[in-house]
N, C-alpha and C positions, 0 to 999 in steps of 0.2 A: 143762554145758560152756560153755553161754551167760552169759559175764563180766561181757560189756559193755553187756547195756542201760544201765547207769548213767549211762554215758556219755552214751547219744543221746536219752534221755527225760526231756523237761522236769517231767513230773512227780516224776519219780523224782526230779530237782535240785532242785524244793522239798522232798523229804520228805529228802535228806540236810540242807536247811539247817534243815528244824526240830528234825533231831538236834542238826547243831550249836549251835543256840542254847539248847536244853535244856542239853546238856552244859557251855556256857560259862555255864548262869547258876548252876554245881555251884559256883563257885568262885572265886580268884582265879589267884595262880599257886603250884605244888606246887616247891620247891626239890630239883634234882638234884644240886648241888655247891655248896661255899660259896659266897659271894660277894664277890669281889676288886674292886681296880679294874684293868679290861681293858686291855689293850696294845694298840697298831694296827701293823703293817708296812703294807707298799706289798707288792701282787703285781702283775709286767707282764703287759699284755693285750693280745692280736697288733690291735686294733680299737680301744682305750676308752681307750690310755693305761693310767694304774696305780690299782688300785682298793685302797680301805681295806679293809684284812682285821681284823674286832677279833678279841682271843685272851683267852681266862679261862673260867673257871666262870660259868656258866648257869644260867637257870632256865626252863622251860619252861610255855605255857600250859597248865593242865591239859587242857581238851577235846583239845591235842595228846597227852600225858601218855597218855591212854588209846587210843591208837592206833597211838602214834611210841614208846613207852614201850622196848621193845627192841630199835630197830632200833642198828644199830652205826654210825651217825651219829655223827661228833667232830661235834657240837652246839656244841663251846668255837672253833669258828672259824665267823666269820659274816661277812658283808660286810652283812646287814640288821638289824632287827629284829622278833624271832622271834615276835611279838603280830603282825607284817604276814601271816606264815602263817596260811590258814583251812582248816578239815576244810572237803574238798568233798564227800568220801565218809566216812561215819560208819558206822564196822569198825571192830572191831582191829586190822587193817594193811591199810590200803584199797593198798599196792602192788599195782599192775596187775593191780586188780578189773577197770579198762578196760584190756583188754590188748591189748600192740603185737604186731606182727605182726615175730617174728623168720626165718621160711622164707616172705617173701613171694613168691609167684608172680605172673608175667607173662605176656601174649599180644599177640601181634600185630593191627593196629591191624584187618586183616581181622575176625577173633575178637570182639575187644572191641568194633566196630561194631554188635555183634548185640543187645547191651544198653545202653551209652550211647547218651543223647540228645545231639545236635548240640550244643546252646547250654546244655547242663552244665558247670560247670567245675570246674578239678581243676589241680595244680600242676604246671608242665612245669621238671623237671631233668633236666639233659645233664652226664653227664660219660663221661671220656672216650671217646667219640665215642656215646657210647648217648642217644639221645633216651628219655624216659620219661616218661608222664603218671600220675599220683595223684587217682583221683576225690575229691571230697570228699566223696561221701557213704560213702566205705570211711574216710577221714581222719578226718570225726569221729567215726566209730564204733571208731577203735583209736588213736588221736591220734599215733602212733609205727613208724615203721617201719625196723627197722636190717637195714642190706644193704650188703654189698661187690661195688665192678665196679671188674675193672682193678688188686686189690688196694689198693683204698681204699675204705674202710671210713667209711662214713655212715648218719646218720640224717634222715629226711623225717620232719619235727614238723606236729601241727596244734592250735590250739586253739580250738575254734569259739568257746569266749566271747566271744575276743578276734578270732577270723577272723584270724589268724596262722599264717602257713605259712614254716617256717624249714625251709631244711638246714645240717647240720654235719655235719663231719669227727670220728669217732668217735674220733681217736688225741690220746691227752696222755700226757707225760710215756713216750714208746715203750708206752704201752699202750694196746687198745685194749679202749674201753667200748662195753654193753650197756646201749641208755639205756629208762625203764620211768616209767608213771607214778605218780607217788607218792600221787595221790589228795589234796593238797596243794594247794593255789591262792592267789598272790599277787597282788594287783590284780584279779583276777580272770583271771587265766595260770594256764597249766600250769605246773606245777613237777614238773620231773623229776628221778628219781634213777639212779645209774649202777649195776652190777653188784659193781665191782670194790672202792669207798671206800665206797659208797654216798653219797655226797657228796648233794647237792641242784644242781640246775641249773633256771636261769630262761630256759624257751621260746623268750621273745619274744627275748631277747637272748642266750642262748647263753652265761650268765655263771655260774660257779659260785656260790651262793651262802650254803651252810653244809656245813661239812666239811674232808676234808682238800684238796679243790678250790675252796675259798673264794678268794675272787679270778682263779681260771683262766679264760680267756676263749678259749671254743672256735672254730676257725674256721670263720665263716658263709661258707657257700656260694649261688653267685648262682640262684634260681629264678624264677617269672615264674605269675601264676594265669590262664588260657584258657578258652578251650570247647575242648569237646571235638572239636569241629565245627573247628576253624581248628588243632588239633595234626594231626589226622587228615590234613586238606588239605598242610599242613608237613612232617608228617613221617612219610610213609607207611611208612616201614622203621622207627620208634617202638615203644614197647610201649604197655602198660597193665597197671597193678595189676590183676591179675584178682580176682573177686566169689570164686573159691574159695579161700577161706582158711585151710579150716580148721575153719573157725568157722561152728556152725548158727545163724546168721543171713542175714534175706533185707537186700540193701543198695540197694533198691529204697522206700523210704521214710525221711520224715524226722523226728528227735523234736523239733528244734527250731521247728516249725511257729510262726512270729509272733514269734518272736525280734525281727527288727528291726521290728517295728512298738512296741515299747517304747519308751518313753522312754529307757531307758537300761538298763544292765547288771542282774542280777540284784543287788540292794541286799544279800545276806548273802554276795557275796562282792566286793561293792567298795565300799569305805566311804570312800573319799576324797573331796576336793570333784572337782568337776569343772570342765575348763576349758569354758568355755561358750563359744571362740569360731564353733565348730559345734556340732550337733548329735552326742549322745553316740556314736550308731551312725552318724552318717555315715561310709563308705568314704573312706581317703586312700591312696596311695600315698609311704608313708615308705620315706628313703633315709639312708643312713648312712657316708658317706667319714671314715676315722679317725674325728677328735672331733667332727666336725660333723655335725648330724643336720636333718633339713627334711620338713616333711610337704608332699604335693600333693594339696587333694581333689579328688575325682570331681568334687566340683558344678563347679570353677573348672577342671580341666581340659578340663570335658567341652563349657565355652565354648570356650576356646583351641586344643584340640585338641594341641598342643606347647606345652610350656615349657621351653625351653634355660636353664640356671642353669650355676652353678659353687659348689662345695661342697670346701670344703680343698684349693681352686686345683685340683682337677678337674675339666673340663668336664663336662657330663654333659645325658643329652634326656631328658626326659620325656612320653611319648607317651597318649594316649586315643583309642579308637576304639567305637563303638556297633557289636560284632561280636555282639549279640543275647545276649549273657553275661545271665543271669536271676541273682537274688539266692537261691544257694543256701537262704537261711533262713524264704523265704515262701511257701511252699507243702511240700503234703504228701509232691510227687512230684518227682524231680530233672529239670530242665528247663522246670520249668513255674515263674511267678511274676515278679516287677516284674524289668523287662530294665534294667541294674546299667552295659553295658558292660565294657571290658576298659584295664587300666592299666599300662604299663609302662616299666620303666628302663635305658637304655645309657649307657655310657661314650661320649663325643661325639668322640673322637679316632679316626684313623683314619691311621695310619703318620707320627704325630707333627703329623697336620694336623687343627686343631679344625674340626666341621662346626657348618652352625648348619642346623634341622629345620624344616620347615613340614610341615602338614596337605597332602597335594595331591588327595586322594579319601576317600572316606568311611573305607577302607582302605589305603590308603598315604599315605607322604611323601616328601617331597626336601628336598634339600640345598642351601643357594644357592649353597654353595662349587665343588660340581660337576655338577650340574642331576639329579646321578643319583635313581633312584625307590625307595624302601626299603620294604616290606613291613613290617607292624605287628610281626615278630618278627625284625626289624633286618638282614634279608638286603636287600643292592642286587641289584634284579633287572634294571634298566634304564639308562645311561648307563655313564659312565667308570670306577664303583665295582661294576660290576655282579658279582655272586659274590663282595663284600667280605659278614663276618657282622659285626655290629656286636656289643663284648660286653657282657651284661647284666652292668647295676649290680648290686651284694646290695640289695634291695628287697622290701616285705612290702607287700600288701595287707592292710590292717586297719580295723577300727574307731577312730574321732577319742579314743574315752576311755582305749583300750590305749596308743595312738602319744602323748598327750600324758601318759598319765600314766609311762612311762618315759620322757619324752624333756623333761622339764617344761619350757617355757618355750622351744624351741625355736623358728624360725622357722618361717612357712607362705608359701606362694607367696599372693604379691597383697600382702604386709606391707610 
């Protein structure tokens, strides 16, 4: 019943990649359909503007060919190209070998106190009016979790490669999807697939991008990565992902153990250059308003403490606090390993009046505009705005080689 080591054991990720490169050195590419010259439309994207969709006959890599060979993929609509797909899991349908958790269970922050560590961290999404935290060490072990509150229907994404934590809104086109992972990885991303078209969908951005969803651009929902230790304190009426899932797995270890002490990504499943103006696994906090995108790392925030910017004429604050956040990927046990801090994004307005942010305690800040004191998860607890919530930007905590290589050549704070 146990699916998903695959997932969370690095060894087990080298011995898929030396499938894959067996199987890719079977061949070239095996022809599925003739080979025309491709058409392009425009599809709109509630976030990205309108993205190239090509259309025609295909051809597919063979190492995919023996794996992806009947899934019901329209393969003739793509917005990439299909050589950027890598077998991460080497099956004949690696679909949700790592499997998501579709009847996730919750408990109260009493409950889930008894087995999270303080300064663990784990994703905090609120919607309506439900606070709820996502340990990471339940996330990388099922990368996916679809659930409805309030009658809306989302999914909580994770990809540790990439250390990207997305939500989206499960409904397109009045249907909604059942998102699963395809065992697939671009850049070194999840690549997920849906229920219904089986389409393909890309993690980090929430982009369809082969199928009959090719160009569709899901809507991201705003999240925020914590300890467990500062949701708790915030939000004692909260849940938590509960450890029963289901699944005879203990989620009390980790298979990524040394991950970021790497140089950089797993090399068979990221083959591009790299932008070298950080380091590969350095932490940034990327933000994304419509077309414009901006990274913030940790090392520069975590002098500054705020940085107030403006992004497609949005204000927006960007905040860093040393709330004892440990680097989920260096050590064996959750809680323990190099202390990372915590990073996060608001919209800077506040009933049409822009604020501007300082640092004012190791754990709060203020505003110059009205002296009030904000709390690192954007509540005024003190002054004129006190009991204003300030709202999170859509924002991902990620690695510098995920953020730069979909976002190529965007700006970074300090440029």
């Amino acid at each position: 019943m146990n699916r998903i080591l695959f997932s969370i054991s690095v060894v087990a990720a080298l011995a898929f990649a030396v499938a894959f490169i067996a199987s890719a050195s079977g061949g070239d590419q095996t022809v599925v359909a003739t080979t025309t010259t491709p058409t392009t439309t425009s599809s709109p994207s509630s976030t990205t503007g309108s993205v190239e969709v090509t259309e025609g006959p295909v051809t597919l890599p063979e190492q995919l060919l023996l794996s992806v060979g009947d899934w019901e993929t329209d393969w003739t609509r793509r917005t990439i190209d299909l050589d950027e797909l890598l077998l991460g899991i080497a099956t004949s349908d690696p679909r949700d070998v790592i499997a998501p958790l579709d009847f996730p269970r919750y408990e109260s922050v009493e409950e889930a106190s008894q087995w999270l560590v303080d300064n663990e961290i784990g994703v905090l999404f609120e919607i309506e009016g439900v606070a709820r935290f996502y340990p990471l060490r339940i996330l990388t072990a099922h990368e996916i979790v679809n659930d409805e509150v309030g009658g809306i229907p989302f999914a909580v994404t994770y990809c540790p490669l990439c250390n990207t934590a997305v939500a989206v809104d499960r409904r397109v086109d009045g249907q909604v999807l059942r998102f699963g992972v395809s065992g697939l990885l671009r850049k070194s991303d999840l690549v997920m697939w849906d229920d219904v078209t089986q389409s393909l969908w890309q993690q980090i951005t929430g982009e369809g991008i082969v199928g009959a969803h090719a160009g569709t651009q899901l809507v991201v929902l705003p999240t925020a990565t914590v300890t467990w230790g500062d949701f708790a304190a915030t939000h004692p009426d909260g849940e938590a992902l509960s450890q029963n899932t289901g699944f005879r797995f203990s989620y009390g270890s980790n298979g990524y153990v040394g991950y970021t002490g790497r140089g950089g990504p797993f090399p068979q499943f990221f083959q591009d250059d790299f932008d070298d103006r950080f380091p590969a696994l350095a932490r940034v906090v990327g933000v994304r308003i419509d077309d414009t995108a901006k990274a913030y790392p940790f090392s520069i925030l975590s002098e500054l403490g705020v940085a107030n910017d403006e992004l497609a004429g949005v204000p927006i604050t960007v905040w860093w606090a040393d709330t004892g956040a440990v680097d989920n990927f260096d050590s064996a046990r959750p809680g323990e390993g190099q202390v990372i801090g915590t990073g996060i994004a608001f919209l800077a307005a506040v009933d049409d009046q822009v604020l501007t942010f300082a640092a004012a305690s190791p754990d709060t800040f203020v505003d110059a505009e009205t002296g009030t004191i904000w709390t690192l998860f954007g509540e005024g607890i003190d002054g004129p705005l006190a009991g204003t919530q300030l709202e999170t930007a859509v924002h991902q905590n990620e690695f510098w080689f995920a953020w730069s290589a979909f976002n190529e050549g965007s700006p970074v704070l300090g440029d």
